[in-house]
C-alpha positions as CSV (number, residue, x, y, z in Angstrom):
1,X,100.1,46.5,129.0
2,X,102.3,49.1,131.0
3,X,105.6,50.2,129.7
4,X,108.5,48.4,131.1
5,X,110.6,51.6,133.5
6,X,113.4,52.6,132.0
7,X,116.5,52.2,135.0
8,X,116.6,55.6,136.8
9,X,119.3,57.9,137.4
10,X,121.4,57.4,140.4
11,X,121.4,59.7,143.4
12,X,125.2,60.0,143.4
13,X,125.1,60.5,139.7
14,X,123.5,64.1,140.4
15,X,125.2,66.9,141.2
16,X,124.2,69.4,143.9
17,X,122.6,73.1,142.6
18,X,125.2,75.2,143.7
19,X,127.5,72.8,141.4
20,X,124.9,73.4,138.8
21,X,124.7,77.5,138.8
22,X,128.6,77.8,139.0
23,X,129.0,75.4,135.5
24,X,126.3,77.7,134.1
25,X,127.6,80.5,134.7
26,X,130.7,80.2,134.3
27,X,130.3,78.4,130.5
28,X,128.3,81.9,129.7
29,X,130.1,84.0,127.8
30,X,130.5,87.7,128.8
31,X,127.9,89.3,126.5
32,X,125.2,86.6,127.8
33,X,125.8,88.1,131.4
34,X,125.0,91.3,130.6
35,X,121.4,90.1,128.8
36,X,119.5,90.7,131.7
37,X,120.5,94.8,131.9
38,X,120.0,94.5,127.7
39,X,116.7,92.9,128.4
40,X,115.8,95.6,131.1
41,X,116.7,98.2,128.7
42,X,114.9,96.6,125.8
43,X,111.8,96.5,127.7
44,X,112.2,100.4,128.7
45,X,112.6,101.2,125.1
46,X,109.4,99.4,123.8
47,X,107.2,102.1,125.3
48,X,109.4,104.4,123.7
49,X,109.0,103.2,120.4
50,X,105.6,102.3,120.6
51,X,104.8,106.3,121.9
52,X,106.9,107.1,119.0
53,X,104.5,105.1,116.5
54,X,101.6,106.5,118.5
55,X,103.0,110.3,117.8
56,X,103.7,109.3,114.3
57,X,100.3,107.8,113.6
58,X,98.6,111.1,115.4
59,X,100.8,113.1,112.5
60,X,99.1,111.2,110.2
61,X,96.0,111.5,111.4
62,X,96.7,115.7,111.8
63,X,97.4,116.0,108.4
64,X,94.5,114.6,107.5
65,X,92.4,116.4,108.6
66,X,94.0,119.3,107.7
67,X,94.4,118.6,104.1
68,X,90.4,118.3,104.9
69,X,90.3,122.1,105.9
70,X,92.8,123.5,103.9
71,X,90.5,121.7,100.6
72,X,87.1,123.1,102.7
73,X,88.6,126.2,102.9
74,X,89.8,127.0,99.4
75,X,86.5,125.7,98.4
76,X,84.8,128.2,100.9
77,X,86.8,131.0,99.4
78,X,85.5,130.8,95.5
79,X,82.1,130.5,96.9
80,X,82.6,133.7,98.6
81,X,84.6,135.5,95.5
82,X,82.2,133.7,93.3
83,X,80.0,136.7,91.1
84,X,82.3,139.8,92.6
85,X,85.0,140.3,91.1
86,X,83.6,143.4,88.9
87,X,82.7,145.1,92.7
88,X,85.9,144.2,93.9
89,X,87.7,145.5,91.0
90,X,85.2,148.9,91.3
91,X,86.5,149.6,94.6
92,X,89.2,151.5,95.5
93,X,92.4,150.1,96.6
94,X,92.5,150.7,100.7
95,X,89.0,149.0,100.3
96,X,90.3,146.3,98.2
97,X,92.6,145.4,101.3
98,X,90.0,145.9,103.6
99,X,87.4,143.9,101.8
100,X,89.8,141.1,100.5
101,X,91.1,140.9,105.0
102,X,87.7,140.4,106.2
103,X,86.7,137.9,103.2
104,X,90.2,135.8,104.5
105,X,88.4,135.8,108.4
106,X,85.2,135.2,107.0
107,X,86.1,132.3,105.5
108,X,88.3,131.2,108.0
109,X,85.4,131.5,111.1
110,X,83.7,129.4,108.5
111,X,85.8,126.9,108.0
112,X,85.9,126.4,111.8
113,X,82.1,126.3,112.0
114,X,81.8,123.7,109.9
115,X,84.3,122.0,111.0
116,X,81.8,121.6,114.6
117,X,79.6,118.7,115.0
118,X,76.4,120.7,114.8
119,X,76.9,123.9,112.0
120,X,75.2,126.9,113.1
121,X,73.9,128.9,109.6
122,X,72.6,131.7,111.3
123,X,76.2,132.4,112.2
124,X,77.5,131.6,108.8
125,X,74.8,134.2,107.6
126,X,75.8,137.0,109.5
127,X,79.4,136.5,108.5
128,X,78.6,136.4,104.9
129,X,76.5,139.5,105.4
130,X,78.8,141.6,108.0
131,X,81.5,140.9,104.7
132,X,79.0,141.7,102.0
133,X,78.1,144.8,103.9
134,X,81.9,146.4,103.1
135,X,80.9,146.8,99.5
136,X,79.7,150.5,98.6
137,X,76.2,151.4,98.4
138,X,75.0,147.4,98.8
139,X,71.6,147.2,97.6
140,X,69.5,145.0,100.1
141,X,68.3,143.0,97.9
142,X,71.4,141.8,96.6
143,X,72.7,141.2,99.6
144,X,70.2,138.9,100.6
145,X,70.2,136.8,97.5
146,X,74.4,136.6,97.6
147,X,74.1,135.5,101.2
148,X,71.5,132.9,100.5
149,X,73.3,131.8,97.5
150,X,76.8,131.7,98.9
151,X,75.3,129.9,102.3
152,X,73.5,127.2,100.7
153,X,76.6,126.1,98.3
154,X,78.5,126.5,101.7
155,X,76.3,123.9,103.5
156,X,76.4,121.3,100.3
157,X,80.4,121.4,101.0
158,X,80.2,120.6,104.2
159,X,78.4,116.9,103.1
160,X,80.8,116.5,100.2
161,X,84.4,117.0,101.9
């Protein structure tokens, strides 16, 4: 059964849009006028903001990663100084400074190639030798076993951090 029609407004009751806009407006107080420019600016700072987070989460992210290689690094270094620190103490003090700069690159280059997607040990290797190589009358021998050693305790770090 259909609803009965509620009686209609009446055409002279309704005033005419321009009558409309000027009661709006002017029942609007002052601070509403102005909330299409607040709007305007409101939208203009969102990106703002939102770049801000962006920057902020990056930070994040940064550190990170460099808590990652400042921990791969000091763990690079007592592999390196692992087993010679009679040698070092042997030598004498200009090649103290010498060795001790060149161990600080070493392990530095290092750090950055393991930080690469694909590690290259042959470079590693000839780091860790070029650096063993500063030590007086290096037998070898010795050489080769430190390098192999030091390498391969190297490469297990770069699974675990």
């Amino acid at each position: 059964m259909p609803r009965p029609v509620e009686s209609a407004p009446k055409i002279e009751n309704i005033p005419a849009p321009e009558e409309v806009k000027e009661t709006l407006i002017e029942s609007i107080p002052e601070v509403a006028k102005e909330a299409p420019q607040a709007t305007i600016e409101k939208m203009v700072e969102t990106p703002k903001a939102t770049a801000e987070k962006k920057v902020e989460g990056g930070l994040a992210a940064q550190s990170s990663v460099a808590s990652i290689q400042k921990r791969r690094e000091e763990a690079i270094d007592k592999i390196l100084s692992e087993g010679l620190n009679e040698i070092f103490l042997s030598m004498s003090p200009a090649k103290q400074k010498e060795f001790q700069k060149k161990g600080e690159e070493t392990t530095k280059k290092i750090n950055e190639l393991l930080g690469e997607a694909k590690v290259k040990v042959n470079k590693i290797i000839d780091l860790i030798k070029r650096w063993l190589k500063l030590i007086p009358g290096v037998n070898k021998f010795f050489l080769e076993q430190e390098t192999k050693l030091k390498v391969d305790k190297i490469m297990n770090i770069k699974d675990n951090i």
